[in-house]
N, CA, C and O atoms as a GROMACS GRO file, in nm:
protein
  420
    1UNK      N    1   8.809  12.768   8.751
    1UNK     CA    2   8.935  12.823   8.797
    1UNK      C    3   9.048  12.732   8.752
    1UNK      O    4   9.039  12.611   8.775
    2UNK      N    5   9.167  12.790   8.681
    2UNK     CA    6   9.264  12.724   8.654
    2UNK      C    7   9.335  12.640   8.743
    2UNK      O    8   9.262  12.620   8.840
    3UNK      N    9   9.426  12.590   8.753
    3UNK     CA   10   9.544  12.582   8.821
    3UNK      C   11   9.628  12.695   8.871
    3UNK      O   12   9.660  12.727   8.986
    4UNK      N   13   9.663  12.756   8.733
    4UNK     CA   14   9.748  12.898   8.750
    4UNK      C   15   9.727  12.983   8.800
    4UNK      O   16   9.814  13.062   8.836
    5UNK      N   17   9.546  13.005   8.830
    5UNK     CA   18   9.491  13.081   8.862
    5UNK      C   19   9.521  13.125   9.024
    5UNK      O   20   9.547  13.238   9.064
    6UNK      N   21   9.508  13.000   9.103
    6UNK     CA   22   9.589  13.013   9.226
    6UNK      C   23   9.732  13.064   9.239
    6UNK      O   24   9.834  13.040   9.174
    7UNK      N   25   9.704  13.152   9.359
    7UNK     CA   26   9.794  13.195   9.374
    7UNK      C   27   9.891  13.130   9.503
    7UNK      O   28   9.826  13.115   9.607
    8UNK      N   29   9.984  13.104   9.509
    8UNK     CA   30  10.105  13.007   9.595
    8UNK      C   31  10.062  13.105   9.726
    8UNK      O   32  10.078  13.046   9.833
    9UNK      N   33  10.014  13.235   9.739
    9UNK     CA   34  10.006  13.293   9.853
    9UNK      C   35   9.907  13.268   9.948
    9UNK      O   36   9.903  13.275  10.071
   10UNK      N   37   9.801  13.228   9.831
   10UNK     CA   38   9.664  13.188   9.888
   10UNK      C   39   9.685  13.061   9.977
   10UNK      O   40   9.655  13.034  10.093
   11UNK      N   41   9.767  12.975   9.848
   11UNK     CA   42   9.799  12.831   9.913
   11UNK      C   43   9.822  12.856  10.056
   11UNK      O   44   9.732  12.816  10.131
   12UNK      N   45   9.963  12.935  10.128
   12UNK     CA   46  10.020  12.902  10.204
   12UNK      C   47   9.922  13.001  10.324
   12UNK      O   48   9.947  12.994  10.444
   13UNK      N   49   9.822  13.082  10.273
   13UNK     CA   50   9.744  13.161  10.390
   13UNK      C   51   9.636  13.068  10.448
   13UNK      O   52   9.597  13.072  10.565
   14UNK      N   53   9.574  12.949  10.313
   14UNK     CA   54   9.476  12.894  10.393
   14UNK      C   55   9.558  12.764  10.479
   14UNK      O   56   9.500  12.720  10.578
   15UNK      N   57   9.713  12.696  10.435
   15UNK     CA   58   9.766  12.636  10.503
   15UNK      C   59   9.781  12.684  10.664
   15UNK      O   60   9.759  12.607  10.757
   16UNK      N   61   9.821  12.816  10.682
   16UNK     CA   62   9.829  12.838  10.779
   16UNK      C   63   9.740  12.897  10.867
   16UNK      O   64   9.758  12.933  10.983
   17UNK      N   65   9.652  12.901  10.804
   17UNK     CA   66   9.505  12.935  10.905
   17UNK      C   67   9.448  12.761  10.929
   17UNK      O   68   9.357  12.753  11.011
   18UNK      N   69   9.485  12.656  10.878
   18UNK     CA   70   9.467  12.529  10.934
   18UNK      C   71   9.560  12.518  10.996
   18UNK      O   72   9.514  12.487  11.106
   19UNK      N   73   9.676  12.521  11.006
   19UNK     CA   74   9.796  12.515  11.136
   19UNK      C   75   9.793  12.600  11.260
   19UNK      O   76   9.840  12.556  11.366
   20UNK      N   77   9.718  12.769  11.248
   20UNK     CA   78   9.699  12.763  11.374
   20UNK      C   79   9.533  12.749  11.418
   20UNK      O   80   9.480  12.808  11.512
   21UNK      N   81   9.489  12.686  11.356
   21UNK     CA   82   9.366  12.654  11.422
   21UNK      C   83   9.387  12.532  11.489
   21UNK      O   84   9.348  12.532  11.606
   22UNK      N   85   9.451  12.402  11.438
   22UNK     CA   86   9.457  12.284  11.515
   22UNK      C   87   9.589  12.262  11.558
   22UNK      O   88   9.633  12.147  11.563
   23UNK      N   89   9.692  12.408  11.604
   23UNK     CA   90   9.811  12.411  11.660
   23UNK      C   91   9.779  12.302  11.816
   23UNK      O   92   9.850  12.216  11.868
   24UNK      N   93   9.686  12.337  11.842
   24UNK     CA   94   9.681  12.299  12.015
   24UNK      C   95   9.723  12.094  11.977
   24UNK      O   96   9.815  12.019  12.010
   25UNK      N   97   9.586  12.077  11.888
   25UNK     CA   98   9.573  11.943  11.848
   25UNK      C   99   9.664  11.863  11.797
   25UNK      O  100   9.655  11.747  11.838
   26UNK      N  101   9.800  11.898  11.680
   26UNK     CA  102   9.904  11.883  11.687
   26UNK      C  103   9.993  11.865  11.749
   26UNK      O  104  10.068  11.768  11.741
   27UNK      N  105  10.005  11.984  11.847
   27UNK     CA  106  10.120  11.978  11.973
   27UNK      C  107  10.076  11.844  12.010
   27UNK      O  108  10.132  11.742  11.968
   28UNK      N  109   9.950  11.843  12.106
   28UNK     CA  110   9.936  11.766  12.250
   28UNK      C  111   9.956  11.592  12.158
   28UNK      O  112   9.977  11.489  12.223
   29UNK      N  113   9.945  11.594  12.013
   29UNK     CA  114   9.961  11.431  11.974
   29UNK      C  115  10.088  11.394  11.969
   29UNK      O  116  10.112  11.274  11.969
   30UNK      N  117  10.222  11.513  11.961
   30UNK     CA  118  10.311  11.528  11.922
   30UNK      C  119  10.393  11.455  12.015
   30UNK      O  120  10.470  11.360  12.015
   31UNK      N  121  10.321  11.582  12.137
   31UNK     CA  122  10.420  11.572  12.308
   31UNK      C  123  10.360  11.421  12.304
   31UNK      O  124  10.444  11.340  12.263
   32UNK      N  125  10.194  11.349  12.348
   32UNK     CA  126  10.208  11.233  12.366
   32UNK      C  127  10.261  11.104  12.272
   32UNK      O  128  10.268  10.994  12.327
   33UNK      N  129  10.289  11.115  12.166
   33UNK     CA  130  10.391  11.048  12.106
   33UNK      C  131  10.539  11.028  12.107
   33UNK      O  132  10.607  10.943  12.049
   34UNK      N  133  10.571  11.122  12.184
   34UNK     CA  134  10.743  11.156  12.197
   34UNK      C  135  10.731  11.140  12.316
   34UNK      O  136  10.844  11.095  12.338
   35UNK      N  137  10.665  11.142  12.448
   35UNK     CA  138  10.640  11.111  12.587
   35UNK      C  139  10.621  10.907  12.597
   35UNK      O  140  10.670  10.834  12.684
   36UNK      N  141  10.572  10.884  12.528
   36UNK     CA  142  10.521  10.750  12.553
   36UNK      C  143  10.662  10.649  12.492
   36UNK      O  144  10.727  10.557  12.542
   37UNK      N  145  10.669  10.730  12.346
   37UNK     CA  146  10.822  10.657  12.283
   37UNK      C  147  10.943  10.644  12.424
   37UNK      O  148  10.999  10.541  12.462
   38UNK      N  149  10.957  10.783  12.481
   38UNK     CA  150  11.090  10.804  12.590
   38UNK      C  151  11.048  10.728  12.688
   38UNK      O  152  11.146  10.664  12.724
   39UNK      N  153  10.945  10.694  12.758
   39UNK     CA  154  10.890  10.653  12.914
   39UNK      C  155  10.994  10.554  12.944
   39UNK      O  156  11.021  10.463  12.865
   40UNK      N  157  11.045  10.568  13.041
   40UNK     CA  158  11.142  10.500  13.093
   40UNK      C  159  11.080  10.408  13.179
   40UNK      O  160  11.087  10.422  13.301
   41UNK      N  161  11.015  10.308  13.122
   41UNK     CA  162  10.930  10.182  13.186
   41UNK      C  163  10.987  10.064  13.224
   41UNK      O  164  10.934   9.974  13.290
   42UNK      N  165  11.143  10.070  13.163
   42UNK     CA  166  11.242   9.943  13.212
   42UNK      C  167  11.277   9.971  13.401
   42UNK      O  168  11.345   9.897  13.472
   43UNK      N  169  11.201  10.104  13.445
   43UNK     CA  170  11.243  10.147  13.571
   43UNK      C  171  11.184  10.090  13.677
   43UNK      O  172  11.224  10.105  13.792
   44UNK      N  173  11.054  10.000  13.635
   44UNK     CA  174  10.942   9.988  13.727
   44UNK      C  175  10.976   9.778  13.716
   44UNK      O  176  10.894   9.697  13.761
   45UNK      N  177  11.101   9.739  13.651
   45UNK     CA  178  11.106   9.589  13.624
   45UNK      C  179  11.056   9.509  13.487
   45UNK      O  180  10.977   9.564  13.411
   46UNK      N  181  11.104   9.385  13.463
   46UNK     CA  182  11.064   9.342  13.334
   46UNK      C  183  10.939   9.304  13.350
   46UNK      O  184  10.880   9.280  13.245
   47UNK      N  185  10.862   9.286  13.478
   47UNK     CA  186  10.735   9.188  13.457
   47UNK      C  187  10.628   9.313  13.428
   47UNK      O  188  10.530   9.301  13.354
   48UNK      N  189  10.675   9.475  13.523
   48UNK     CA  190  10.564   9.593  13.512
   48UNK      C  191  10.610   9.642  13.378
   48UNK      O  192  10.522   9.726  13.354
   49UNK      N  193  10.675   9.643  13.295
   49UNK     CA  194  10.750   9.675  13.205
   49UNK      C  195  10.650   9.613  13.088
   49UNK      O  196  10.577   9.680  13.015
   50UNK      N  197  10.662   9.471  13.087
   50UNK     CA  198  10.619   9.353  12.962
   50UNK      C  199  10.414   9.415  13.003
   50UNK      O  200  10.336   9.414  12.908
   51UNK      N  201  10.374   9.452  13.118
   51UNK     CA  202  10.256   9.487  13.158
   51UNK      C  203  10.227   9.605  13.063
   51UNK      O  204  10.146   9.613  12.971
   52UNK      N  205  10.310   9.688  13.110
   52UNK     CA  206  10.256   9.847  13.032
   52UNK      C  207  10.304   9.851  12.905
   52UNK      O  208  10.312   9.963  12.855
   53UNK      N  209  10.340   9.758  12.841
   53UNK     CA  210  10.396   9.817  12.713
   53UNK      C  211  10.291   9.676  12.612
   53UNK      O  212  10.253   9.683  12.495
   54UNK      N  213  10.272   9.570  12.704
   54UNK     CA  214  10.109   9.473  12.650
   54UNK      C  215   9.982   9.613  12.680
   54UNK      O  216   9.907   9.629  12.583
   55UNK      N  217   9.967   9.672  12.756
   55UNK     CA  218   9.836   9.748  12.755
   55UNK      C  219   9.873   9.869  12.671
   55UNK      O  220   9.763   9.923  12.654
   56UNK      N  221   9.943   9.927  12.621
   56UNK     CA  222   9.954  10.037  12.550
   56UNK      C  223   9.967   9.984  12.362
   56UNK      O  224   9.925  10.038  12.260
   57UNK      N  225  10.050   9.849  12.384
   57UNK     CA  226  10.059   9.826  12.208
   57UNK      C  227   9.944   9.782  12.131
   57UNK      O  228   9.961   9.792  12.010
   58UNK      N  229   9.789   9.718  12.183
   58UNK     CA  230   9.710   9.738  12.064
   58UNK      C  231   9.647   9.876  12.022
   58UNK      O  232   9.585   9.898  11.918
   59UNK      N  233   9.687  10.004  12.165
   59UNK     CA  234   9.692  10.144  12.109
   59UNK      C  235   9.778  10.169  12.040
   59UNK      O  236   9.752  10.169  11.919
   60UNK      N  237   9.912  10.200  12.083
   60UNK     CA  238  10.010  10.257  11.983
   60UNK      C  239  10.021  10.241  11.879
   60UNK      O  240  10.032  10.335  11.800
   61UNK      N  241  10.024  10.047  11.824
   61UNK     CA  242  10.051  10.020  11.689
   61UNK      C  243   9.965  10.086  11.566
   61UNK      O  244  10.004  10.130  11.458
   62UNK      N  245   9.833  10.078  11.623
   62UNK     CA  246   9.781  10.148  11.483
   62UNK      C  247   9.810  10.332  11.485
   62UNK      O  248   9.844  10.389  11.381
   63UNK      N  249   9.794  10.392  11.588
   63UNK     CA  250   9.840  10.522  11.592
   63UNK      C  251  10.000  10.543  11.514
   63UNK      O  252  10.041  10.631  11.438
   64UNK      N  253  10.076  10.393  11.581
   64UNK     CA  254  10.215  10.464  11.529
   64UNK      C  255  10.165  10.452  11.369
   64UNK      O  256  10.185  10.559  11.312
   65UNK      N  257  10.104  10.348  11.281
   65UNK     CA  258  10.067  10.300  11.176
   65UNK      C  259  10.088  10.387  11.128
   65UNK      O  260  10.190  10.416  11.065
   66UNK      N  261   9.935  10.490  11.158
   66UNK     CA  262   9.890  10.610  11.115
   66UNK      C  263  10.004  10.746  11.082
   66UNK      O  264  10.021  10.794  10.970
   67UNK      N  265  10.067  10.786  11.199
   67UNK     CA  266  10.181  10.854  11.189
   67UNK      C  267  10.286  10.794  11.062
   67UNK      O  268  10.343  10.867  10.981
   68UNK      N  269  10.294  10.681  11.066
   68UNK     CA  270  10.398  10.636  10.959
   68UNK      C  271  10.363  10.677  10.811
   68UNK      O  272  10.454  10.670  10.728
   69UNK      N  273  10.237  10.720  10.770
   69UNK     CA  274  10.187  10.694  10.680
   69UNK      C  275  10.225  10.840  10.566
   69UNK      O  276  10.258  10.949  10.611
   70UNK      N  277  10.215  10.817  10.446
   70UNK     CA  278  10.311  10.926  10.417
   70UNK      C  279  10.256  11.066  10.364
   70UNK      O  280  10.327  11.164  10.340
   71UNK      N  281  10.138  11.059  10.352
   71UNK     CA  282  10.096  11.180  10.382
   71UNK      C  283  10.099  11.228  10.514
   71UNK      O  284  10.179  11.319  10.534
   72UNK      N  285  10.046  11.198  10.589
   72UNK     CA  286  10.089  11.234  10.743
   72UNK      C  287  10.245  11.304  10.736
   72UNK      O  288  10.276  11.424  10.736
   73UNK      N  289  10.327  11.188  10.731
   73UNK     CA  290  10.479  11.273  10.739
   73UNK      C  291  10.436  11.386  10.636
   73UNK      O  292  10.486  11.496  10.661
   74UNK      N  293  10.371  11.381  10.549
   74UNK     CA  294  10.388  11.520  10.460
   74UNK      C  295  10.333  11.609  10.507
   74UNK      O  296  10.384  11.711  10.461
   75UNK      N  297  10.237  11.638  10.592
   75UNK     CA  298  10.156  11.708  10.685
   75UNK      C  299  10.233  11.773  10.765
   75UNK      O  300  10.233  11.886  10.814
   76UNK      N  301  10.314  11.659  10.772
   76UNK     CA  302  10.378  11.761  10.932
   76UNK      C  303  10.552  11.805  10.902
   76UNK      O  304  10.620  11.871  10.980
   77UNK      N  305  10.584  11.766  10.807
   77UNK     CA  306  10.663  11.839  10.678
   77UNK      C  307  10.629  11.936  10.654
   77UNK      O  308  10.720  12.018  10.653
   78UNK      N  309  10.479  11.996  10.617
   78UNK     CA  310  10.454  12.059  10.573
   78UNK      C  311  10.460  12.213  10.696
   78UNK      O  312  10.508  12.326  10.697
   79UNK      N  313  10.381  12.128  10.783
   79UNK     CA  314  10.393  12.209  10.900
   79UNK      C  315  10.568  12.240  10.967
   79UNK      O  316  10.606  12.337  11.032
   80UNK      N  317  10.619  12.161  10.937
   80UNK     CA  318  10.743  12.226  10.986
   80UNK      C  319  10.785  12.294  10.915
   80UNK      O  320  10.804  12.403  10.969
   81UNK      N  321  10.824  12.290  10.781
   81UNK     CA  322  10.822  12.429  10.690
   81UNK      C  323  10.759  12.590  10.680
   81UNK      O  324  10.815  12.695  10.648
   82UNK      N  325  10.620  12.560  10.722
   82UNK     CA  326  10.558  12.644  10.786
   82UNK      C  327  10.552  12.725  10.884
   82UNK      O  328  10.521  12.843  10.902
   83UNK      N  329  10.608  12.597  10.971
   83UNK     CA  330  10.672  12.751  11.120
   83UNK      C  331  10.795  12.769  11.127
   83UNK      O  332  10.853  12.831  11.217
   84UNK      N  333  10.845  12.716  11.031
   84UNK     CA  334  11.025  12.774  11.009
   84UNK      C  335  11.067  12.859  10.962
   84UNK      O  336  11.162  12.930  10.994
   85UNK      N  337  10.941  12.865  10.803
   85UNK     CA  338  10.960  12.987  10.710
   85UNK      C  339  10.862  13.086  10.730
   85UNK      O  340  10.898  13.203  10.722
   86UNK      N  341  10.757  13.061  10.751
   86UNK     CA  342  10.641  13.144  10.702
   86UNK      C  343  10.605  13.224  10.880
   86UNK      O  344  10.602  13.344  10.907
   87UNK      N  345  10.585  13.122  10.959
   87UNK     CA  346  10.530  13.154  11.109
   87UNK      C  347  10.636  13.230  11.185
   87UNK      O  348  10.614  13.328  11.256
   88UNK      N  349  10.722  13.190  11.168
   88UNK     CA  350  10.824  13.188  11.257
   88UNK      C  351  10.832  13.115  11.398
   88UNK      O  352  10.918  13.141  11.482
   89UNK      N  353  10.751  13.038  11.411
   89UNK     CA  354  10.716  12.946  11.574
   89UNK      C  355  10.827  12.859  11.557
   89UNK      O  356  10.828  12.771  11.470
   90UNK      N  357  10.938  12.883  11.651
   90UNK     CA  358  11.018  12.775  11.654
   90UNK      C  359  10.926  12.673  11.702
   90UNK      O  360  10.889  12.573  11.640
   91UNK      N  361  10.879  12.730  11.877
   91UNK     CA  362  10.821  12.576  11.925
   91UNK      C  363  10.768  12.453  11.880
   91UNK      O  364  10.796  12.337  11.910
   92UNK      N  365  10.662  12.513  11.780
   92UNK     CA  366  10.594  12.413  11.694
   92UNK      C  367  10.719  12.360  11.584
   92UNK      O  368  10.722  12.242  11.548
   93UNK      N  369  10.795  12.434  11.548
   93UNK     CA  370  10.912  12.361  11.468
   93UNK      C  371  10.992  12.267  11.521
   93UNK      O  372  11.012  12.162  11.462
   94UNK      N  373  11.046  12.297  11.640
   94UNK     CA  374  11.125  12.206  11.720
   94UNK      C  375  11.062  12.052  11.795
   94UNK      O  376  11.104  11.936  11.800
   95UNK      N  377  10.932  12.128  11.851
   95UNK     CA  378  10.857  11.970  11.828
   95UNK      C  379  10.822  11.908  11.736
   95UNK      O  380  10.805  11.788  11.761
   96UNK      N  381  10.795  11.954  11.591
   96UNK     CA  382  10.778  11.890  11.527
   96UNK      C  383  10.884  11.800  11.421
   96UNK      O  384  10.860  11.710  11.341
   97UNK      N  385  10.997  11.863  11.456
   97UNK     CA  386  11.158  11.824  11.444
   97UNK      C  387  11.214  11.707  11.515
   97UNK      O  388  11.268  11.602  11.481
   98UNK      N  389  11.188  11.751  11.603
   98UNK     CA  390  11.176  11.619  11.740
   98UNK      C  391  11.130  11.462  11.707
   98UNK      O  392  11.169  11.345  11.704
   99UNK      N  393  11.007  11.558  11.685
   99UNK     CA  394  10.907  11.403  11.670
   99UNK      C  395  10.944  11.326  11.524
   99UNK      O  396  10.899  11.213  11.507
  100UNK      N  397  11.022  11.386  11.426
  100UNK     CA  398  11.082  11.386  11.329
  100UNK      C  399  11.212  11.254  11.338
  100UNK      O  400  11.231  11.146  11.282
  101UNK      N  401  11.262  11.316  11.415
  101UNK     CA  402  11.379  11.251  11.499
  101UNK      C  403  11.377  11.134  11.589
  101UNK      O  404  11.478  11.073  11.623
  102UNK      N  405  11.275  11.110  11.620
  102UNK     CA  406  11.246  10.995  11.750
  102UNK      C  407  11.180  10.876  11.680
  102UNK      O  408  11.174  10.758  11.713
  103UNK      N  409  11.128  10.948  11.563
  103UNK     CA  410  11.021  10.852  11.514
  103UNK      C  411  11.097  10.768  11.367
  103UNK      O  412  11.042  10.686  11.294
  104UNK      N  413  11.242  10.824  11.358
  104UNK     CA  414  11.296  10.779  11.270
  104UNK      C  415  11.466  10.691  11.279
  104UNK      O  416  11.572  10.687  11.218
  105UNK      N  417  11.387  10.619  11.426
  105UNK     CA  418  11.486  10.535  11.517
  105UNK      C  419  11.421  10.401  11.499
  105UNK      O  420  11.468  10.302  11.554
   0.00000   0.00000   0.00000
């Protein structure tokens, strides 16, 4: 099979039969990435503060790693293109816009 041979329609049907199959799996990494970034943990003092943010950073750092990485952003580039143009799902667009936004602070 060529290159040419594919068709751009095919491309974007099997793209989006992988977007809503692991829609759920996306969201819930999305929300807890944009939930954990916002947590307003300066609320609880500097000593519970310096506590929860020592027990969460040898998690986060490699997760955030991972997220940073640039296929990933292209993934979910990809996916936001996808439910903007093709799906029409804002929701999944707007979170994934979001997380777009938070993560590029």
């Amino acid at each position: 099979m060529k290159v040419s041979d594919i068709k751009v329609s095919n491309i974007a049907d099997k793209f989006g039969s992988l977007v809503s199959k692991q829609r759920t799996p996306i969201e819930m990494a999305l929300i807890v990435l944009i939930l954990i970034h916002y947590a307003p943990t300066e609320v609880f003092g500097t000593q519970i503060n310096s506590r929860i943010k020592g027990m969460l950073g040898p998690v986060l750092t490699p997760v955030k790693s991972i997220m940073a990485n640039v296929y990933v952003r292209f993934f979910l580039w990809l996916v936001l293109l996808y439910a903007c143009c093709y799906s029409k799902d804002m929701g999944l667009f707007f979170l994934v816009a979001i997380y777009f936004i938070q993560s590029s602070k």
